[in-house]
N, C-alpha and C positions, 0 to 999 in steps of 0.2 A: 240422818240416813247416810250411809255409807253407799258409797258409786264402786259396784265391784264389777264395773264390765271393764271393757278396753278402750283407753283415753285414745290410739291412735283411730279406731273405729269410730269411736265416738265422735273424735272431730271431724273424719273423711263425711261423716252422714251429714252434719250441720251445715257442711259446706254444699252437700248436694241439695239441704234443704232450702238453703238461701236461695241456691241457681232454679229450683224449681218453682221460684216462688216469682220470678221471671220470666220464665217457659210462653214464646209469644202463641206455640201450638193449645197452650190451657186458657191465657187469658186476654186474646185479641177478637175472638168472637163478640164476648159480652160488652167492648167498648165501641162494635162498629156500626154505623146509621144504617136505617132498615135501606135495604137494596132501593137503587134508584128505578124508577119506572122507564123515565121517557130521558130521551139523550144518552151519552156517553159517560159510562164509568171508568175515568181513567184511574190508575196505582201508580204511585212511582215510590221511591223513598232510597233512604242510604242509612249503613249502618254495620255492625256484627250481628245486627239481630234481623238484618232486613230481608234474608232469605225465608229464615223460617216466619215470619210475617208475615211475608206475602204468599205462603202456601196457608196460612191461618185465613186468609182472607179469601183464597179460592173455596178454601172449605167452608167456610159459615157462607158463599153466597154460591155455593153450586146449586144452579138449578133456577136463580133466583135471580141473576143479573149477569151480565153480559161483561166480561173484564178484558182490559187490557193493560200495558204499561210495564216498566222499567224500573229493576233497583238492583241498587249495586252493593255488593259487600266484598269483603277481605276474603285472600285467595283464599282457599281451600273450605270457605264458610257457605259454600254455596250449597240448594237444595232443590233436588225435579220439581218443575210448577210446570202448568199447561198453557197460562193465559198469561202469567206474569211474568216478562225477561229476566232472568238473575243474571248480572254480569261480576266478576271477580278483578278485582282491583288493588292495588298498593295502600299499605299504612305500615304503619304513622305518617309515612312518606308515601305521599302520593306520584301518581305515575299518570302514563298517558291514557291505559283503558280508565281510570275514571274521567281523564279528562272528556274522551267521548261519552261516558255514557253520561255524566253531568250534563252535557252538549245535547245527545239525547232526550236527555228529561226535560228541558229547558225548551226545546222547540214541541216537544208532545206537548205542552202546560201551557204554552203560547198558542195553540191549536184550539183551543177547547175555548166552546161559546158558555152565555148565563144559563142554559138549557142543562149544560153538560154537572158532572160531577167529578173532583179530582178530591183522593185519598192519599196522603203523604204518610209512609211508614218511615219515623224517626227512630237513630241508635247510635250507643254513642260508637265511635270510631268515625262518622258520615263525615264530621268535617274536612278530614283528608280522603274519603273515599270519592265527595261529593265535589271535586275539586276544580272548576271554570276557572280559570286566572281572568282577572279584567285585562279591558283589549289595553296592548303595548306591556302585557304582563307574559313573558313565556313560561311554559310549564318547568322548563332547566331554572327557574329562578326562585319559582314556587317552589319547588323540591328542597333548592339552596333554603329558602327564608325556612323552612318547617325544620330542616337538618339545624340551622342556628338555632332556634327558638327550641329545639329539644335536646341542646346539647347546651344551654344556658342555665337551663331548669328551668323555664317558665311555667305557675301553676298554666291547665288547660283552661280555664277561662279566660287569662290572657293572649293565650295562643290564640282562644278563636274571637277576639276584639279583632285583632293583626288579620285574620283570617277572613272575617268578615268584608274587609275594608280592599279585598285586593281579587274579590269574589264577584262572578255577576250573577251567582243565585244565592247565596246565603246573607243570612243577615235580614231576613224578610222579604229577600228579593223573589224568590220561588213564587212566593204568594202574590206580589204584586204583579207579576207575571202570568194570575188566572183571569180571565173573567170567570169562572164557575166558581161556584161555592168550594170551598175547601174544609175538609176534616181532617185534623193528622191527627195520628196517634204515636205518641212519645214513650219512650221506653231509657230513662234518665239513667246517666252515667255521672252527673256531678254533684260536686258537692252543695244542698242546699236547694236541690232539684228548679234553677234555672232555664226555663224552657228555652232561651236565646243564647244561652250556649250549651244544647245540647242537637251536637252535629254544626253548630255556630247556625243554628235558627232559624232553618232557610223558610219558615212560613210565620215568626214571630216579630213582632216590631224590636227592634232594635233600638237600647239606650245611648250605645257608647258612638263614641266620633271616631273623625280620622285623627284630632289632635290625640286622643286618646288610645291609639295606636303604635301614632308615633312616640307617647310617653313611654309605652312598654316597653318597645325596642331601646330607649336611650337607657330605662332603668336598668336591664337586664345586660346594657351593653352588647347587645347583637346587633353584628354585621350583615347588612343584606345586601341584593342585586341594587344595582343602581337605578333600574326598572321599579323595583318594588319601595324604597326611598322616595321617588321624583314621584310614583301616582300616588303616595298618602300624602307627601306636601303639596303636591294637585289639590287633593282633596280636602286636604287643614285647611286653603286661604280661599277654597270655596267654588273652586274652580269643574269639580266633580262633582256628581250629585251624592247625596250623602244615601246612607241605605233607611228606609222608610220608621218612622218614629212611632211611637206609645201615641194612640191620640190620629194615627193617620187612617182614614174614614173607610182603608179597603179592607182591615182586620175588623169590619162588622162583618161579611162575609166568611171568614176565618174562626173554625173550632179547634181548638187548640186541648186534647185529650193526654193527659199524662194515665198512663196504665199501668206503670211500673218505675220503682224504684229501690232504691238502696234500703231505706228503712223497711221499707215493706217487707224484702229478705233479710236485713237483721232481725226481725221480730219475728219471722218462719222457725229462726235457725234458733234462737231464742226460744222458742215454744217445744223446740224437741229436747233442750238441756234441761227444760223444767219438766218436762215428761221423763225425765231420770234423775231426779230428786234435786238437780243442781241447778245455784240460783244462776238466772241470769243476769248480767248488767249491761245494758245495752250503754256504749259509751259513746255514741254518735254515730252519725255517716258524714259527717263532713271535716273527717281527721287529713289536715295536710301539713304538709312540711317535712324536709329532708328525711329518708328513710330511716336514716342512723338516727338522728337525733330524736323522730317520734317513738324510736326503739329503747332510745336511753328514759325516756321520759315514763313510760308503760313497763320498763324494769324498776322504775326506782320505784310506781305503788302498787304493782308483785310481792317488793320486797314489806312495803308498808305492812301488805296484807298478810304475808308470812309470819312475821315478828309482832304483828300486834293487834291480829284479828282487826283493823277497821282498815278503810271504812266496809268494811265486808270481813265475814267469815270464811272459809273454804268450808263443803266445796262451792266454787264460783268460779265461773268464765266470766272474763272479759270480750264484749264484742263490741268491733268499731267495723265502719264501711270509711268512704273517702278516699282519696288519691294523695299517695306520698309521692316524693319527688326523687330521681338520682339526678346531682347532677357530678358530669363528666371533667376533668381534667380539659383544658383547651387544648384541642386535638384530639380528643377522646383520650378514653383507656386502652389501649391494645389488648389486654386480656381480659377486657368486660362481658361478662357474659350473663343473664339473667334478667330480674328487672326490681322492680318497687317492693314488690313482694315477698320473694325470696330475701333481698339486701335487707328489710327492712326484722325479719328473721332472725339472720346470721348475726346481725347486732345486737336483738334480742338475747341467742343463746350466750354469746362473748359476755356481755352484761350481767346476766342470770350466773353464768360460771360453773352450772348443770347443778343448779338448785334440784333438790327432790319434789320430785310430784307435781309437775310444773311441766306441761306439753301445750303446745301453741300448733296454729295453722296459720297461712297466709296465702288467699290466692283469689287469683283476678279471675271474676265469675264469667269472665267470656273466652276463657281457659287457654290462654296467654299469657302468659309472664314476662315481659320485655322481648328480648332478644331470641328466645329459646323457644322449645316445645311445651315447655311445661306448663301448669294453670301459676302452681307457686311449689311449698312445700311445706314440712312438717318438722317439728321442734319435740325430740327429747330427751329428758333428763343425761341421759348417756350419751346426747349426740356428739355434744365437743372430745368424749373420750375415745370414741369409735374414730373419728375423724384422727385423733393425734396416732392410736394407734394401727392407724392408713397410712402415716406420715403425712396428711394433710395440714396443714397452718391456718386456722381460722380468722386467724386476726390476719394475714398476709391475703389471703384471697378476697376480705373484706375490702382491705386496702386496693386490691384491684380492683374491684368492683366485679367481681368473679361468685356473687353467692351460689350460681347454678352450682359449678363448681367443685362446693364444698357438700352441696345437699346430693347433687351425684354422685361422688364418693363415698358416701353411706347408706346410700340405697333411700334417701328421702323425698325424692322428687314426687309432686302430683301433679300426675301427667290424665291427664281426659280429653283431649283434642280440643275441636272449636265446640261449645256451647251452644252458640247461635244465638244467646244474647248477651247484654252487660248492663249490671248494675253496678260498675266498679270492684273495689277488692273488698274480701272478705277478711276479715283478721279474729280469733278467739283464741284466748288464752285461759288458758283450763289449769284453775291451781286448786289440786286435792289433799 
């Protein structure tokens, strides 16, 4: 069967099918416990998704249970609720409104007796949305240690080890901070769907340590506050209490609900390319490592697939989820602009060299691409040629870490505002 519609269409839908397939307005009803009777139903949570979450939650319990409570998400992600606060907050770089409303949630969860009921709406972005420094940690330092650690490239589950450990709600801390029973419901951003680092786990026991922190930072060669240094060697020689373990007796009380993830929207987006005759090949969700180089790696078996029919035939997409990495120049880039997504693209087409029949997508389902407005963007065949004859330089804007850049200059940008939730990035590569 021959695919005779439009590969740019075709990819724009895949991707909306993915994001739909995380939609917390379709599927937070059916993961939440029948309305509490007697006591207090408290909400809090943190996230990109935690807005529309918590209007998912007024609507399956209007009528039915008495709500209150606080969550915070990323500016402009916010959404009208009646009974649940949405507060708008800093990421990747945390700021000081989350520090209050962390500070908020923390004394609402400390409130609540064994009578009462507390509901944790997890997503990923929380860990810096969700952001308490432990005490003799200032938030100027926090900012600093997040600024190094995303300018080193650290994958995010090492960021939220570091994060955990310098945190007085995450890391399990949230939770052992109820006496009521607790239900979250999780809405996974990582690779390998991790529930304690996702948002850095603020209701999951935690494995890693403070020595295990401090490994990060030495591996990664990041410089921190001197604050943020002295209370993880505090807490390496045991001087701090550690954040609560697998095994510690107050996660009997603690449901722990994953409702959404990555694979679940690669297999959505997956089922609409096979509802148009073309195979799917689902290649993971837990693709990480340097944007460029996972780009080089997914050009060279394109090319496989082109010259020699395996391990696949066209037509067939490629789809992967996971988190690729930029990292920065020490000092950043001054003309960076974009983010995983788009970079991971622009190295794509450089590599490809505008192979025929060959259109790609990449974009972050919480409709964010680093730096910029956009979710990601769009790969094709003619792109590098429209670009040169823009006078744009592909391989020069790569080099700066500039892919917005180069996908703005030929009108390829996909741009859908905030989402409202995240399953991480989207990536398909459609060779016909």
């Amino acid at each position: 069967m021959t695919f005779q519609g439009c590969p740019r269409t075709l990819l724009l839908e895949s991707f909306r099918a993915a994001v739909a397939a995380a939609d917390p307005l379709e599927i937070v009803a059916g993961h939440l416990p029948p309305p509490h009777a007697g006591g207090r139903t408290l909400v809090v949570g943190a996230g990109k998704a935690a807005a529309s979450m918590a209007l998912a939650v007024e609507r399956a319990y209007e009528g039915k249970a008495t709500l209150e409570g606080v969550v915070v998400t990323r500016y402009a992600h916010g959404l009208p609720t009646q009974h649940i606060r949405v507060i708008e907050a800093g990421h990747p770089v945390p700021d000081e409104a989350g520090e209050q409303a962390a500070a908020d949630i923390l004394a609402q969860v400390q409130s609540l007796g064994p009578d009462d009921r507390l509901i944790v709406l997890v997503s990923g972005g929380g860990s810096s949305l969700l952001s308490l420094p432990a005490e003799g940690i200032p938030m100027a330092d926090l900012k600093a240690t997040t600024r190094e650690l995303l300018r080193c490239g650290a994958p995010i589950t090492d960021m939220n080890i570091v994060r955990k450990h310098v945190s007085r709600i995450q890391g399990g801390r949230l939770a052992q901070a109820s006496r009521a029973p607790v239900t979250t419901l999780i809405v996974s951003d990582v690779a390998g769907d991790d529930p304690s680092a996702i948002a850095s786990g603020p209701t999951v026991p935690d494995p890693s340590t403070y020595a295990d922190a401090l490994a990060i930072l030495k591996r990664y060669g990041a410089t921190v506050p001197a604050s943020v240094q002295s209370h993880l060697e505090r807490g390496a020689r045991g001087e701090i209490a550690e954040t609560p373990k697998p095994g510690d007796p107050l996660f009997a009380r603690v449901d722990n609900r994953m409702i959404a993830t990555a694979h679940g929207s690669l297999e959505a987006a997956a089922a609409l390319f096979r509802r148009q005759g073309i195979q799917p090949v689902v290649l993971g969700d837990t693709v990480t490592g340097e944007a460029q180089e996972v780009a080089r790696v997914y050009a060279a078996l394109v090319r496989e697939i082109r010259q020699y029919n395996a391990p696949f035939s066209a037509p067939v997409v490629l789809i992967s989820g996971g988190e690729c990495t930029v990292t920065l120049p020490s000092g950043g880039a001054q003309q960076a602009r974009g983010g995983r997504c788009s970079e991971f693209l622009l190295s794509l087409g450089i590599e490809l060299g505008g192979a025929a029949d060959i259109h790609a997508i990449a974009a972050d389902t919480d409709g964010i691409d680093g730096s910029e407005d956009n979710a990601g963007a769009l790969l094709a065949p003619d792109s590098l040629a429209r670009a040169e004859a823009a006078s744009v330089s592909a391989r020069h804007l790569l080099d700066a870490h500039d892919a917005w850049g180069f996908f703005d200059a030929i009108g390829d940008l996909v741009v859908t505002g905030p989402t409202r939730t995240n399953v991480n990035d989207y990536r398909a590569i459609l060779i016909l």
